[in-house]
N, C-alpha and C positions, 0 to 999 in steps of 0.2 A: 335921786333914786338910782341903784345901781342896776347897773344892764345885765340881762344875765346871757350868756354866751350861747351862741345858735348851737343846732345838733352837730352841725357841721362840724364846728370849732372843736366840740368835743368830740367826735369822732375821730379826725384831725389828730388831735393832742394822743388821745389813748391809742392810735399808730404808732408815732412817734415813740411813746412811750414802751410799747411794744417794741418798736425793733431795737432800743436802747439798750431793753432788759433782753432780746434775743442775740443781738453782738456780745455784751458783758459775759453771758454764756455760754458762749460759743467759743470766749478767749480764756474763760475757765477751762472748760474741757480741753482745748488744746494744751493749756500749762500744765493741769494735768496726764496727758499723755508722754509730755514733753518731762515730765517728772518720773512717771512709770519708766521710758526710755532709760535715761539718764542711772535708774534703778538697776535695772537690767546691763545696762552696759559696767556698771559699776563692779556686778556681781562676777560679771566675764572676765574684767579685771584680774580682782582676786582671786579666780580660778586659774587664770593664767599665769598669777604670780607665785598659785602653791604647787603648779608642774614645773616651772623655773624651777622653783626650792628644792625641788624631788631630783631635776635630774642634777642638777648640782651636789646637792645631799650622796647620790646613786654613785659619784664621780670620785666623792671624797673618800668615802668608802671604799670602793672597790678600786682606786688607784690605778685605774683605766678607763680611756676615752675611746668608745668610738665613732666612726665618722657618723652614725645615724643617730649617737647620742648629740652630739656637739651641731645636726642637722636639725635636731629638737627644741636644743638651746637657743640656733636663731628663729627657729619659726614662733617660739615663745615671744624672743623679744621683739622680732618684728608683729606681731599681734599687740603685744602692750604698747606698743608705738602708736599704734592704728585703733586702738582703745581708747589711747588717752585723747588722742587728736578728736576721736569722737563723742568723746566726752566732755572737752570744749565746748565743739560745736553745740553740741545740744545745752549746755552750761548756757553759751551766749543767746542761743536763742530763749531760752528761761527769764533771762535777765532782761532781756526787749521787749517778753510778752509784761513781765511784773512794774504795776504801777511805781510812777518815781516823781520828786519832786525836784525841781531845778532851781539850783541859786539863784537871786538877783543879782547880786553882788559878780559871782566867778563862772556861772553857767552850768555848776557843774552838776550830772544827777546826781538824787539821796534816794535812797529810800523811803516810805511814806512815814514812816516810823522816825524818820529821825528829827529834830528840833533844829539842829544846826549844820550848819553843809560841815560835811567829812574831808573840804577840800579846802575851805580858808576860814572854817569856824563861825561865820557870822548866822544869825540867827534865822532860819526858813519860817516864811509867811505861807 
């Protein structure tokens, strides 16, 4: 005859079970934020790469430089330096929050999605 489990145990287990499903989305919302981020800094980017365009365009054109143009120029590209750098970082940390699965074979991560490590081909269990 089988035992059936005290209250406790259940009590117990549906904690457990709780804070499992309260972490899992906790690390959702954060990839998500970490996505919105990543959004946003992308869009800053491409803002900053159609003022480059412009004063360069401004230059071709008019066949003079002045210092507060060419002042513009590098505060452009030190911004898309300082853009991109942060759009790394947030890239990596995206990539730390996102489930993966590890070789046997070479160690290396995959993706959950993939069948075979992307690093020495042999097949992920």
């Amino acid at each position: 005859m089988a035992q059936t489990p005290s209250l406790d145990v259940v009590i117990d287990n549906a904690k457990r079970y709780a804070d499992i499903a309260a972490e899992k989305t906790n690390e959702i919302i954060e990839l998500s934020k970490l996505k919105l981020d990543k959004a946003k800094l992308q869009s800053k980017l491409r803002e900053q790469y159609r003022k480059l365009g412009k004063f360069y365009y401004d230059i071709a054109t008019n066949d003079t430089t002045s210092e507060t143009t060419e002042n513009m120029i590098d505060e452009c590209i030190d911004a898309i330096k300082a853009l991109k750098q942060d759009i790394e970082w947030v890239s990596e940390q995206i990539r730390s929050l996102k489930p993966h699965r590890i070789c046997a074979v070479c160690g290396a991560k995959n993706p959950t999605s993939c069948n075979f490590c992307s690093s020495c081909g042999k097949k992920l269990y």
